[in-house]
C-alpha positions, 0 to 999 in steps of 0.5 A: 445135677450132681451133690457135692460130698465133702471129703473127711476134712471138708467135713470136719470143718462144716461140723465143727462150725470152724470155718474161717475164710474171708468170706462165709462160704454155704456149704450143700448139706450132706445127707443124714448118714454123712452128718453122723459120721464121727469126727474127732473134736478137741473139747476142754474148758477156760483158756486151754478150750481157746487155744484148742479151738483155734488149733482147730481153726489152723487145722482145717484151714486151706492156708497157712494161717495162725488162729485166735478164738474166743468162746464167747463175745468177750473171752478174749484177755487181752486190752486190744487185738494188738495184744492178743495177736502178739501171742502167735508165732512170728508176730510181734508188736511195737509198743507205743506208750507202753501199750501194742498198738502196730504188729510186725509179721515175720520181720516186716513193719505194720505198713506191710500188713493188711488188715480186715474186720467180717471180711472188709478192708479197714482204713486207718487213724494212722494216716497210711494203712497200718492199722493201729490195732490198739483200737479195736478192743479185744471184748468185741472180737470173737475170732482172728486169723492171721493168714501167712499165705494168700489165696486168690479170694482175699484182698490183695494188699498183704505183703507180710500177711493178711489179719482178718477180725471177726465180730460175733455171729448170734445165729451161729451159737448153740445157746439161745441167748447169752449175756456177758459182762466185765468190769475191771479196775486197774492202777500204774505203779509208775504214775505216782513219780509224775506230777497230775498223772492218774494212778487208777483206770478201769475196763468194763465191757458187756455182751448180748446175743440171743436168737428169736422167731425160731432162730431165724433172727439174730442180735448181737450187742456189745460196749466195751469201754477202756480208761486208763493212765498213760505215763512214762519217764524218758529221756530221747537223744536227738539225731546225730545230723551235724558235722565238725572235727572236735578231736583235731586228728591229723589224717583221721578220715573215719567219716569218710563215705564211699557209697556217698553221691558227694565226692571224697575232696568235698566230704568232711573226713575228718569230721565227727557227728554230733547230736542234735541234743537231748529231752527229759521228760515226765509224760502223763495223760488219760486214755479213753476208749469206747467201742461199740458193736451191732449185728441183725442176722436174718435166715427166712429160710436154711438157703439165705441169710442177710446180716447188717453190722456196725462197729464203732470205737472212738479211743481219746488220748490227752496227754502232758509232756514237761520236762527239758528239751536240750539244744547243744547248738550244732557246728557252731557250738563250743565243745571242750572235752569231747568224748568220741566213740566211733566217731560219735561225739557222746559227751563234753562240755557244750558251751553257747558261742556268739553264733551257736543257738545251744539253750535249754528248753524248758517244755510243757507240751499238751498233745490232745488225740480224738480217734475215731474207726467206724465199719458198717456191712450189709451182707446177703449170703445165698444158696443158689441152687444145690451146687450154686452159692453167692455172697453180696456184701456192701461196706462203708470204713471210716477212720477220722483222726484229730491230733493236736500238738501244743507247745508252751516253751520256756527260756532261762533269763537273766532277770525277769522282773526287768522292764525288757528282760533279756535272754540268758546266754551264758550256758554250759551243758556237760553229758556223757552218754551212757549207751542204754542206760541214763546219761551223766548230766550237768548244767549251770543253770540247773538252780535257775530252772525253778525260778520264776524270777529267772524263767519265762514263757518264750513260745507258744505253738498249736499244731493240729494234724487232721486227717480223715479217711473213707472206703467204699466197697462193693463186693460178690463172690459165687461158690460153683460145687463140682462132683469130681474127683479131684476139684470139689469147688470153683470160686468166683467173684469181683469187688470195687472200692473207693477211697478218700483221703484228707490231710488238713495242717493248721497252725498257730505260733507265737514268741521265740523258742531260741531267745526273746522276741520283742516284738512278742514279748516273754511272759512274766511267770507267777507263783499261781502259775507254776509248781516245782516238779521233781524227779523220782527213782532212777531219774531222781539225779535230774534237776528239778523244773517247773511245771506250768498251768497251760490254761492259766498261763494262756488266759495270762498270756492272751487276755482278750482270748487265746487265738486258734490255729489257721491253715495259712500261708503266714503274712511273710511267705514270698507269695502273699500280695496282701502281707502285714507291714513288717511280718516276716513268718512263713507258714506256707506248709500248713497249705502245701501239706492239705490236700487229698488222695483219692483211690479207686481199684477194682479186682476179679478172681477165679480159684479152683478147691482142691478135694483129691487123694493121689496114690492114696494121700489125701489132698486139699487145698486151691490154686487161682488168680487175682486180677487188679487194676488200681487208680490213684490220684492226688491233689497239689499245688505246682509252684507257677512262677519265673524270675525276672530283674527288677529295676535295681537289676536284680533277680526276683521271683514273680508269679507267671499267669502263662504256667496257670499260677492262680490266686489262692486264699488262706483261711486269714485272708492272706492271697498266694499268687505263687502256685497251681492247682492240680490232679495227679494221676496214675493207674496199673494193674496186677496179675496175682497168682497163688496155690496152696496145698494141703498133704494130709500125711496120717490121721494126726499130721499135715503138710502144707506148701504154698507159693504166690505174688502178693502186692501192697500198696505204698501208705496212703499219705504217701500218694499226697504229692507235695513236691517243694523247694527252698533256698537258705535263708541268709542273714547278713549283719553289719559291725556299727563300728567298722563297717564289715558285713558279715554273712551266714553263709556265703552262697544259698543252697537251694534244697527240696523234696518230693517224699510223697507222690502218687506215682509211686508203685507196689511192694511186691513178692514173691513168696513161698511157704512149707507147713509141718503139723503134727497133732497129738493122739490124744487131741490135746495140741500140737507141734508145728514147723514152719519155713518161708521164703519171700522175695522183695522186688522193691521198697518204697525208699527216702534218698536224697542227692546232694548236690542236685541239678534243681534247674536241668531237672525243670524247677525254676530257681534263681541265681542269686538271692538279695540279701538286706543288711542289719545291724548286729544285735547289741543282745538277744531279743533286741528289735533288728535295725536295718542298713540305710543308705544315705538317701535312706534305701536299705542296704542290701547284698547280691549272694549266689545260690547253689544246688543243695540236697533233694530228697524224693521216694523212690521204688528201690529196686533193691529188694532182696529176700526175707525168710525164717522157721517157725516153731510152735508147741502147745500142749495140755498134759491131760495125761498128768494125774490128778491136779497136775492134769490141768497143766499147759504150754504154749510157745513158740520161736520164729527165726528170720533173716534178710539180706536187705539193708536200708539206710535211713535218716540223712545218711548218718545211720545204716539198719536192716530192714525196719520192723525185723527182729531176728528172734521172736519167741512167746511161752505162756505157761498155764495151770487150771484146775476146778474152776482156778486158772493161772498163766504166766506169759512171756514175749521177747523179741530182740532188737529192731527198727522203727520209729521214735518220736522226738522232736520229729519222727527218727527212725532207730533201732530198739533193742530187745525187750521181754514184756512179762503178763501174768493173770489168774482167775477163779470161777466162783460158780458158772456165771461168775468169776474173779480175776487178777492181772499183771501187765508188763511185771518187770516194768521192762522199758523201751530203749533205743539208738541210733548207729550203735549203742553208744548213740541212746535214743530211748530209755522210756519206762510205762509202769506196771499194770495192774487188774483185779475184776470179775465177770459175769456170763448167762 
């Protein structure tokens, strides 16, 4: 049998230890006189030797790829691997609470990045499959890549790119032990302008490995522990979802949309659109993360290794929310004054009208978040035979979120100490936005907004969002060495995974956030209760609040004891046979919104390495195919019903055995006979091709070019199916004097949705990738250019079609609706009083419904292309004499267009492809001489789309934002060294908006961050 002889490059990689796949491939060893031949290393200390070992990394790679290393377990700076990997080109992070938690790579949102840890696929808090990486604490990972181009043997899934995480491996050390440690404290200049915010936190991380019985075991240990305060001062503009002609123009038609599915004679042309409304709030908390890795390396023998590992992290946040959250009341609203700016209503006077709900909410929101990833691996690595190699690797990923959402609202009274205090209607709110900066405010209750005499707890609600996710995967690969001349290696293998996914909703609620309810009444405030809060620095012209005691004022609330939130369907829900006399609360989407997803797919591949020289240019690289075949199913529950007339000849839904409607029980007790159980299910499969090249063109410059057809799947929570409908709730009140019934509207949309479903197919692309690298003769960096081009076939999108044909579609709705008749309300809060007739039978009104809007996912097949360049310069100017020798640069640029345009969020705003930023760049500038390092690091990114989150999630385009790092440290001796930290030095905030400027979104401020510890290394 014939030995593999690796090639120059091949060799360098083996030599280097840098190999960096994901999997670890068991190279035959060279004889004697091939080890000893000289291959050029990189070789400098501090931050320049990570950043030449990671050019190292990319340089052997056999992708396009970008690198991260460490030295040691914990080398890495950076608070999480969201900050770390922001730091290569054309990667960028959005920032939630002031902190990176999801990236973006080359233009493309978190949901389109795979992720892995040691070569697994990692599940995912967030509920879909974008990895928040904010909670994997850069001390516990020695390495990343981020490979830019596929090859046949990772796992599919990373349209925009594939992140591979790499715990530390004692084996593969070159000292027999060592030991690190790091302890940090920090302080946030911005906490001191909110009320109970911690102003102080800390880091502290420490790190084992060391080798035993003649260096065939191996132990890794490593903790790494993150408190920190988490504050901001913001203010959020609501969506602009409501329609009415406020400047009275003859002729003007601005609204008017001709890519709408509702005809022009049906659309409000001469409308403009106006805000939900507004909040401002100071937002304070603590976020607590611990992490935790192990490793046991076992290597009997020079041909077998077997490794078990675990990483742990569990990142708790608790967090305050106070302030105001404004209403303006939508159509009904009177508005004088209005200021419009593309047809946008972005100020006025707003002023409470009979029928309008406009109010000022005062908010003391507790939000409680316990996160918790886990990754467990056994991995056996085997050299077969001379030529024949193989890994078996067996993982469990685990992922459990517990988010709890609860509110304590207040309302504005006319007086308090009344024995049946009243809701104060009269209510003027004046504003004028002022695009990215703050807005112009004015209200005439400003004076009662710190009066517990006039202020009363209105509503209390608890939301809890539960979710867990679970993957268990099974995986073998063979590495097959092959004599030739121009294919050095053939690659094999198989993989099956499985995953479970949870969604438990619960709820609880109480009171009434849009005035007085007598049946659960206000509570009366104390002075104990509350504390006068007021506002600092730019903010400091907002009126001032009270801020309220959560427990305190719930023990006074709920004396025999604070109830818990239940998934329920609620006594009032249409379907429950055993509801409360009298009860007329819904809660059924606390039940239609649980369920599970399950997943299951199964993967083989075959890839030839490429090792040749054609006319004398060396060439490495692989070409292969990926097979997939992937199953996912959810559960649901199918409304199981029909209509039938009663006695009165009237139109009512009733349960329908035949359709298979089963009585299902609630945790309170409450039975639904209104729907079915079911399984959905569907299955495909994928061929996935790929090829990448490597032209070594000098000693010191390389070309790289790669095609492929990469997939990934839609987010997990989206295969939840949760398909509904609903008919508007009409009210119809009745004058006591003459007699008129006057109704809210005068038919009942019917409305749906079906944003979730488990038939919803892949992303998929084709892409394609062109590398230039250059190294300099004197081994002290590179340059870079980079091109790509990836073709989308499909998006994943929310339409909605308005009207829809809900009964030719197959869902059963009535024709009419019966309405019953009250009498109108002599104030608000008062106890509705109904209609009779003359033999006492409640009065009721026939309505006829009407088809409204549904709203589904579709695969769009619109896709559309994506491509950019990227540059990237590193640089140490060794060359330089004297101290100046220690100077350094890193940077790097990354433009990317698209063609895709998407609209989102009912209609009334229209953005490019979320999560693309045209302009990308990153500069870290860096000096190290005798044992000092200093670095000044720079990301800017221009505006973008995501999500911001409000009163529900809006999707928004931010604007640009350079954050600015600054760090310096000295090494005292060679195990100890001091450092200092500045994060975010310009305070730079968030800011965000809708259509155009003028329509403010965000302006949210983190504070600055500051660090000063040591560390200590053995």
């Amino acid at each position: 049998m014939k030995t593999f002889k690796p090639s120059a490059i091949s060799l360098a990689l083996l030599t280097s230890g840098l190999v960096f796949t994901s999997n670890p491939l068991v190279a035959q060893e060279s004889d004697k006189q091939e080890q000893e031949e000289t291959i050029e290393r990189i070789e400098v200390r501090g931050f320049s030797s990570s950043l030449i070992q990671s050019l190292n990394q990319k340089r052997f790679s056999d992708t396009v790829s970008e690198q991260l290393s460490a030295d040691d377990l914990g080398g890495l700076p950076d608070v999480s691997m969201a900050d770390a990997l922001t730091r290569l080109p054309g990667i960028s992070a959005v920032r939630t609470g002031g902190q990176a938690a999801e990236i973006n790579i080359r233009g493309l949102s978190g949901d389109f990045v795979f992720s892995t840890l040691n070569g697994r696929e990692q599940v995912s808090t967030s509920g879909s499959r974008s990895i928040e990486f904010d909670q994997y604490p850069s001390e516990l990972i020695n390495s990343a890549a981020v490979y830019k181009s596929p090859k046949a043997s990772l796992i599919e899934g990373g349209v925009a790119g594939t992140v591979e995480l790499q715990t530390a491996s004692a084996l593969a050390q070159d000292k027999q032990h060592t030991f690190n440690a790091n302890v940090r404290g920090m302080f946030n200049d911005r906490a001191s302008e909110v009320a109970d915010a911690e102003e102080y936190g800390h880091r502290i991380s420490f790190s084992y490995q060391g080798k035993f019985m003649d260096d065939t075991l191996g132990v890794s240990l490593g903790y790494a522990r993150l408190f920190q305060p988490s504050v901001s001062t913001q203010f959020i503009g609501f969506a602009y979802n409501a329609e009415k002609d406020v400047d009275g123009i003859v002729g003007d038609e601005e609204n008017y949309d001709p890519n709408s599915d509702v005809p022009k004679e049906d659309q409000c042309v001469e409308c403009e659109l106006i805000s939900e409304g507004f909040e401002m709030q100071h937002k304070g908390g603590e976020e607590t993360r611990n992490g935790y890795v192990a490793a046991v390396e076992w290597g009997p023998t020079d041909n077998f290794k077997l490794k078990a590992d675990a990483f742990v992290s569990e990142f708790d946040s608790k967090a305050f929310a106070r302030g105001f959250r404004v209403k303006l009341g939508g159509v009904n609203t009177e508005i004088y004054n209005p200021v419009v700016v593309n047809n946008n209503v972005v100020g006025g006077t707003f002023v409470r009208s009979e029928n309008s709900e406009t109010r000022v909410e005062l908010v003391n929101d507790d939000n409680q978040d316990f996160d918790k990833v886990e990754s467990y691996g056994i991995n056996a690595d085997w050299q077969i035979t001379e030529n024949l190699s193989a890994q078996f690797d067996v993982s469990l990923s685990k992922a459990n979120s517990n988010f709890r959402n609860g509110l304590l609202w207040s309302l504005v009274g006319d007086d308090a100490t009344a024995d049946s205090p009243r809701f104060d209607q009269n209510i003027q709110i004046s504003y004028l936005l002022n695009g990215l900066d703050l807005p112009d405010l004015q209200f005439n209750q400003a004076d009662a907004f710190t009066d517990i005499d006039r202020v009363m707890v209105s509503k209390y609600g608890i939301y809890p969002y539960v979710n867990s996710d679970e993957l268990d995967a099974y995986r073998v690969d063979f590495q097959y060495f092959l004599d030739t001349d121009f294919i050095s290696s053939v690659e094999f293998g198989a993989r099956y995974s499985d995953r479970e996914y949870s969604n438990d909703r619960s709820v609880f609620e109480y009171g009434n956030d849009q005035a007085f309810s007598s049946s659960e009444p206000p509570l009366r405030l104390t002075d104990d209760l509350v504390e006068v809060v007021n506002w600092q620095g730019d903010f400091s012209y907002f009126p001032s609040y009270l801020s309220i005691d959560l427990n305190d004022a719930l023990n006074a609330w709920f004396p025999s004891g604070i109830p818990q939130p239940a998934q329920t369907w609620g006594s009032g829900d249409p379907g429950v046979i055993n509801p409360l006399e009298g009860s007329t609360r819904s809660t059924a989407w606390s039940v239609l919104e649980s369920g599970d997803v399950f997943e299951t797919v199964s993967a083989a591949y075959l890839m030839a390495n490429i090792d040749t020289e054609i006319a004398g240019l060396p060439i490495t690289g692989n070409v292969g195919v990926r097979y997939v075949k992937s199953k996912q199913s959810s559960t649901t529950l199918q409304r199981a019903t029909m209509f039938v007339e009663n006695e009165d000849g009237q139109e009512v839904e009733v349960s329908d055995p035949t359709a298979g409607a089963q009585n299902i029980v609630d945790e309170l007790g409450y039975i639904n006979n209104f729907y079915r159980p079911a399984i959905l299910t569907y299955e495909y499969t994928d061929i996935l091709p790929s090829i990448n090249l490597n032209f070594k063109l000098t000693e010191n410059s390389q070309l790289r070019v790669a095609a492929a057809k990469v997939m990934g799947r839609a987010p997990i929570n989206r295969f939840a199916a949760n398909a509904s409908t609903n008919i508007e709730v009409i009210s119809a009140t009745q004058d006591r004097d003459s007699g008129e019934i006057t109704l809210s509207n005068q038919q009942a949309r019917i409305s749906g949705s079906s944003n979730n479903s488990p038939y919803l197919d892949p992303f998929y692309a084709t892409q394609y990738d062109i590398s230039y690298e250059h190294y300099f003769d004197d081994a002290d960096g590179a340059i870079v250019i980079a091109g790509f081009y990836k073709n989308i076939e499909s998006f994943i999108e929310n339409i909605g079609i308005d009207p829809y044909d809900f009964e030719g579609n197959g869902f059963v709705v009535p024709d009419s609706v019966t309405v019953p008749v009250f009498y109108e309300l002599d104030y608000p809060g008062q106890t509705p009083e109904a209609v009779v007739d003359e033999n006492g039978a409640p009065v009721t009104v026939v309505v006829p419904t009407t088809n409204g809007k549904y709203e589904t996912a579709v695969n769009n097949a619109r896709g559309g292309y994506i491509r950019g360049i990227e540059l990237a310069y590193t640089q140490i100017y060794s060359d330089l004499p004297g101290m100046l020798s220690g100077l350094g640069m890193n940077a790097s640029y990354s433009y990317t267009e698209s063609e895709i345009q998407r609209t989102v969020g009912n209609g009334v705003f229209a953005s490019a492809l979320p999560g693309l930023s045209e302009n990308v760049a990153t500069v870290t500038l860096f000096w190290e001489y005798e044992g000092f390092e200093t670095r000044v690091s720079g990301r800017y990114r221009d505006a973008f789309v995501s999500q911001q989150v409000a009163v529900n999630d809006q999707t928004v385009n931010f604007d640009s934002e350079l954050v600015v790092d600054y760090q310096a440290s000295y090494e005292i001796n060679d195990n100890m060294s001091v450092l200092f930290q500045i994060n975010n030095v310009t305070d730079e905030p968030t800011k965000s908006y809708f259509t155009s400027p003028e329509q403010t979104g965000t302006i949210q401020f983190f504070g600055t961050q500051y660090f000063l510890g040591m560390t200590y290394s053995l």
